[in-house]
N, C-alpha and C positions, 0 to 999 in steps of 0.2 A: 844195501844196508838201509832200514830204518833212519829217518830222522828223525830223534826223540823231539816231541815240539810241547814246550810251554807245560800247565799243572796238568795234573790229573784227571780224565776221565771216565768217568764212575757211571756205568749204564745201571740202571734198577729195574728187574724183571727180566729176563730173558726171552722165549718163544722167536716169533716170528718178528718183529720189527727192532728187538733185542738184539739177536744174534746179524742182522743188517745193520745195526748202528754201530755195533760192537765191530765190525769187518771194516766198513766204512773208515772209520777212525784209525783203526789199525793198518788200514793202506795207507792212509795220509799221512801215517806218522804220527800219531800221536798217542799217549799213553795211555794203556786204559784196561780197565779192569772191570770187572760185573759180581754183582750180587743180586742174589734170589730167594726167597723163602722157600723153593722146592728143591728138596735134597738132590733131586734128577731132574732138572728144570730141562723144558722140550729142545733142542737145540742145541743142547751145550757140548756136543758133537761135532757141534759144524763154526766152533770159533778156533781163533791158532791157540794152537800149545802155550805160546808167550805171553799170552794174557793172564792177569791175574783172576781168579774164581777166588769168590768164596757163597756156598750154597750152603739148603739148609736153614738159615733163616737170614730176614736182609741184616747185614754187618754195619752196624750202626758207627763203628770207629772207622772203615772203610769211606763209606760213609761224609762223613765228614773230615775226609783229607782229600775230597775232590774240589778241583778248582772248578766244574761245574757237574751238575746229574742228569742223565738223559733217562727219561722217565718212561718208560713205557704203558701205551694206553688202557692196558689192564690192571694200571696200579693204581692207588687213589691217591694223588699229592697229599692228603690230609689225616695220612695215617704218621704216627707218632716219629718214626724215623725220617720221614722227608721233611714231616714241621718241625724236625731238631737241625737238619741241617739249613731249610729256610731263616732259621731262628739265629743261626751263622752269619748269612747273607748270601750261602751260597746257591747261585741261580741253579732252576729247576726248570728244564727245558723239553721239548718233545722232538722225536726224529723228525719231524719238520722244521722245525726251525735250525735244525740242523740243516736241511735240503737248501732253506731258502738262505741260507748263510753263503752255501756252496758254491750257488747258479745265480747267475743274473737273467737267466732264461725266462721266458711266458710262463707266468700259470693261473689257469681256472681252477679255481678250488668251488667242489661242490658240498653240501650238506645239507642235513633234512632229517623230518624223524623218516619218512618214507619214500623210496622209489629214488634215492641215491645211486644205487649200482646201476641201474637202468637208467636212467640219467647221463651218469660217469660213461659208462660203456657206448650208449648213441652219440654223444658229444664228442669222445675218441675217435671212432668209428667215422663222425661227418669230417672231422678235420684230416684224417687217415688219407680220407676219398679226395680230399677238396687237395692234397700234395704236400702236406704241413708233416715233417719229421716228429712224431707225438711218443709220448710215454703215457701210457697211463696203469694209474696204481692209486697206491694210498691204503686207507681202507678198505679198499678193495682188490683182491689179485694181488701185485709184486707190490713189496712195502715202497716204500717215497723212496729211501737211500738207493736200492737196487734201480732203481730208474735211471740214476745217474750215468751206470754202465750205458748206457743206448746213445749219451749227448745228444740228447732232442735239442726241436727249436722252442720244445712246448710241452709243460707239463697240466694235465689233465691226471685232477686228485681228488679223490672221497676222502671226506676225513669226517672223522666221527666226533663229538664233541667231550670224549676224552682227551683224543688226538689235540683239539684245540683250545680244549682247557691250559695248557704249557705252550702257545704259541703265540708270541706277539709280532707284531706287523710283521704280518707274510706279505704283504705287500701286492697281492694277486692283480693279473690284469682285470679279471674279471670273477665276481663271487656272488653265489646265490646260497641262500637258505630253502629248498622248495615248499618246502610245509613245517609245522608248528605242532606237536600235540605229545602228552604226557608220556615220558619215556626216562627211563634213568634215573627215576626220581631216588631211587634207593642210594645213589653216587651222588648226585649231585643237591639233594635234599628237600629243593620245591623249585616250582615252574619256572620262578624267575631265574633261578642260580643256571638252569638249564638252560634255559633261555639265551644268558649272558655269556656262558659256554659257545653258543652256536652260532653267538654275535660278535666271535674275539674273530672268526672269517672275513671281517669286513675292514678292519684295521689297515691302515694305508692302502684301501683298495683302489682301484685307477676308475672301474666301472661297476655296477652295479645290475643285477637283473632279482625282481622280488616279483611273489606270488599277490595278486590282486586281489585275491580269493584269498587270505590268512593275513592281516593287517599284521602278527607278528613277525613275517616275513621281511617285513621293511626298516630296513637301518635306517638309524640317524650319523648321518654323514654329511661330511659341507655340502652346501647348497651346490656347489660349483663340479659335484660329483655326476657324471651323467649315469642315469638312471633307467631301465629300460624294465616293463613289468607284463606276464603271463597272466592268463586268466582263461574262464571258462565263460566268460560273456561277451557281448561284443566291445573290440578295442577302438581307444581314442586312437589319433594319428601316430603312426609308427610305433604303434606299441601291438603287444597280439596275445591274439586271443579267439572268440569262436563266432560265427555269420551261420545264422540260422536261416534257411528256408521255408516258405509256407509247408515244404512238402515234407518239412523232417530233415530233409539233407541239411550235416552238420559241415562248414569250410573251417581248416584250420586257414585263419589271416593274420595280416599286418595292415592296420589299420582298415580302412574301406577294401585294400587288396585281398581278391579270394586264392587261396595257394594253391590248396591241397584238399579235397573232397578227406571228411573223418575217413568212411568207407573206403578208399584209395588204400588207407596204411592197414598195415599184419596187425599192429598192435592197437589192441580193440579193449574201448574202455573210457568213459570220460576221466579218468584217473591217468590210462595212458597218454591220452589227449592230451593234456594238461604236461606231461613230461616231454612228449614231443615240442609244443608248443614251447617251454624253459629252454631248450636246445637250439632251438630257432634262434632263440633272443641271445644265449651264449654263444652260438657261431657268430651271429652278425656282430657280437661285440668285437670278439679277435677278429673279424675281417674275413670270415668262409665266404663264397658267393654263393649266393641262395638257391640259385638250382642244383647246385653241387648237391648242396643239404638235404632238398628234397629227393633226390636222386636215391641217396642214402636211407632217408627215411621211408621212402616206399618197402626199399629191398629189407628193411631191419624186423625182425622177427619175435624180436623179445628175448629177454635173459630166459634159459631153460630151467623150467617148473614153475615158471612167475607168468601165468599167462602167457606160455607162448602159444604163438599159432601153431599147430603140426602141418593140416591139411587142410583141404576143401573134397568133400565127398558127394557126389551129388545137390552141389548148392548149401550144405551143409555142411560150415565151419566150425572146425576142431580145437578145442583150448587144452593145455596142459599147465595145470596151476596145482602141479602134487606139494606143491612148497605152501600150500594154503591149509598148515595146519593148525589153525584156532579160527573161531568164528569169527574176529574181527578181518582175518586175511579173504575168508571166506564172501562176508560179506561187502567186502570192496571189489570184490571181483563179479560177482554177481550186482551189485548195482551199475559199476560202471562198464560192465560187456550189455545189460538187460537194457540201459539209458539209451546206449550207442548201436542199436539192432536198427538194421532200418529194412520194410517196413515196420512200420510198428504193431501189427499184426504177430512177427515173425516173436518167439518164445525162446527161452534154455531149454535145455535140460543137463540137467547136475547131476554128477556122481559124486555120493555122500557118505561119511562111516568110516570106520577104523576104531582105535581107540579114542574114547570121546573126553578124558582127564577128567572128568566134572565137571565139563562147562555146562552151563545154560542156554541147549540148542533153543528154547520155544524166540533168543534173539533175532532166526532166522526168520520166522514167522512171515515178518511183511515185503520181506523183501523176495520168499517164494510165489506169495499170493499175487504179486506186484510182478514179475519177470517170469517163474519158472511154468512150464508145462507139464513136465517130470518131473521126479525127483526119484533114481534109482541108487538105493540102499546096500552097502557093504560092509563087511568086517564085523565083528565082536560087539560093537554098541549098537548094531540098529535096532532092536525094541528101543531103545531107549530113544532114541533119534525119531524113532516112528510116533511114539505115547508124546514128545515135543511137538511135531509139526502136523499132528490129526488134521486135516481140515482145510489145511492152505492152497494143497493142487494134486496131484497124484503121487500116490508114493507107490514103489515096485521094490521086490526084493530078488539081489543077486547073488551068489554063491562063491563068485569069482568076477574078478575085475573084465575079464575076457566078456563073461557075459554079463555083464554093466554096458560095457562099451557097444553090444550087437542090442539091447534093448533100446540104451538111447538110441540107435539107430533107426527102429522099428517105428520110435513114437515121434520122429522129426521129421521136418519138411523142409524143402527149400528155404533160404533165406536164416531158416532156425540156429540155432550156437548149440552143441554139444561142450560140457565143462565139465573138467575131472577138478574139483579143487573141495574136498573132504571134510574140512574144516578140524579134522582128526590127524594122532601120529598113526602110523603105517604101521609099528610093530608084530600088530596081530597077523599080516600078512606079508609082510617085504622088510629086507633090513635098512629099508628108511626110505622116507618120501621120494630119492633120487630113484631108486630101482624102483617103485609107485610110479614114477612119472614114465621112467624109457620102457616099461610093461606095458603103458595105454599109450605110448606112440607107438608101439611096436601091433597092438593092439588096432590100433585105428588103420597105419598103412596095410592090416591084412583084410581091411572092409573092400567090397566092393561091389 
């Protein structure tokens, strides 16, 4: 039997971190009910019978007979039904501070406008290897509440800064922000609201690790907070960062210490660099030992369709970045795989095209001229891709992704990057970037 415990619990929103908070609470016993503005809200399948629903739109007198609201990250605190019950006094909270209420357990909380899940996932992953009982979730994968189920010794969370807009001192052992830049502004209004959003992560934090390279990365926290910062230049003592060679060879270090050759790791990119390097500085804060780490980061491959590795063909490494659909995704990966090629000699070649939405390819411009060899063209927009990029390097035209992937082949050499990442959705040809991507790994293991 249920132990009813104390007032009422009112989750707002339902989906996937809804119907986890809404579970949650109803195992511990306590009372609780949900409301949603969608008359068939995703989930609401999968809570018990005993809970109270009301769907359809949020129940404002519901509402405000909670002793607290657990807000889900797709809702916006600042729509009229939550500022009436704010306007109450009644707290408004996120299924994380519901978690950190829970557990007195470790946890790294990460956040960022970019390279969060990759991040989340290698940091998991090093602590997995190195014997540490880990959960990891959040924002990414299994919601925070469902982690509980495993009793880790250590939570490892993405949290997005909806998530931490409703979260006060989480108390992490250790938190980073990885980077800074205009995102959400339609939620959160302007740079700084968002900003301050991504800055409630630092709130009784034990330790700190901030991007060297984004001055907005770096909390103001007591002096007495140890601090430990990444970067893509070379690092002071015990901090890290990158040891350049006369010859091009890029070391990931700490301090004067050479670790790790860039070229050593799968995941290829001064961008990925930069994320390895974060992971570093988050292992050594919880205590991983550092060959552990590196151990791991050799074997680590990339999250699938974000630049991963597939292969090596002939001296001739294989990227899979179907998830690079707008030219900004496009063009991070092509500078930071084109930066990271060594020698320098050695070129891309890009496979380009799909549906193009309107953007403005002539952006790719310098950074074809600059890195690529090829550039072989697919899907639906390529006149239009082609009358953009006139002039920058070679443009080719495919029919099919199959014969995309046997052209770059024809026009690379040793040392060279072949890169699927489009800058386009896939619709014209695949039912989504995913089946785009497993088509050209499927595609590349049949080269030989």
């Amino acid at each position: 039997m249920l132990i009813q415990r104390g007032g009422l619990k009112v989750v707002a929103g339902l989906g996937v971190s809804g119907v986890s908070a809404v579970n949650f609470l109803h195992e511990k016993g306590y009372q609780v009910a949900v409301t949603d503005s969608r008359e068939v809200p995703p989930g609401h399948d999968q809570i018990p019978a005993t809970v109270k629903t009301s769907f359809g739109q949020l129940d404002q007198e519901l509402l405000l007979q909670a002793e607290e609201i657990i807000i889900s990250p797709g809702l916006d605190p600042k729509i009229p039904e939550i500022l009436a019950a704010i306007a109450q006094g009644i707290p408004v909270v996120s299924e994380i501070q519901i978690l950190r209420r829970a557990t007195d357990k470790a946890i790294v909380a990460i956040t960022g406008s970019n390279a969060k899940s990759t991040v989340t996932t290698l940091i998991g992953l090093m602590a997995k290897d190195a014997g540490k009982k880990v959960a990891v979730g959040g924002n990414l994968g299994r919601p925070a509440l469902d982690l509980t189920k495993d009793d880790p010794e250590l939570y490892i969370l993405e949290l997005s800064s909806f998530q931490l807009e409703t979260t006060s001192n989480l108390n992490a052992d250790v938190a980073v922000v990885l980077n800074l830049s205009e995102d959400h502004l339609d939620r959160h209004g302007d740079m700084f609201a968002y900003h301050t959003a991504k800055h409630r992560i630092f709130q009784g934090v034990k330790k700190v690790v901030h991007n060297r390279d984004d001055s907005l990365t770096r909390p103001l926290v007591p002096d007495a907070t140890p601090m430990q910062s990444f970067g893509l230049n070379a690092p002071d003592l015990n901090q890290y960062g990158l040891l350049r060679e006369d010859d091009g060879t890029m070391w990931l270090s700490r301090g004067r210490e050479r670790l790790i050759k860039s070229s050593d790791i799968y995941i290829q990119g001064t961008h990925n660099v930069a994320n390895a390097l974060a992971c570093l500085a988050l292992g050594e804060a919880i205590g991983l030992p550092l060959d552990s780490m590196l151990n791991t980061l050799k074997d680590f491959k990339g999250l699938e369709h974000r630049c991963e590795f597939v292969k090596e063909v002939h001296g001739v490494r294989y990227y899979n970045d179907s998830k690079g659909t707008n030219i900004g995704a496009t063009l991070a990966a092509i500078d930071g795989l084109g930066a990271a090629i060594e020698p320098q000699h050695a070129k891309v070649a890009i496979i380009l095209g799909g549906q193009g939405k309107g953007q403005d390819f002539t952006a790719l411009r310098n950074s074809l001229q600059k890195y690529v060899k090829v550039a072989v063209l697919i899907g639906e927009d390529q006149p239009i891709i082609e009358t953009a990029l006139q002039g920058t390097t070679t443009l080719l035209h495919a029919e099919s992704l199959k014969q995309a992937v046997e052209l770059c082949q024809k026009h690379t050499h040793e040392n060279d990057v072949v890169l699927l990442s489009p800058a386009c959705a896939s619709f014209d040809m695949f039912t989504g970037y995913p089946q785009r991507g497993h088509r050209f790994v499927e595609y590349v293991n049949e080269l030989n």
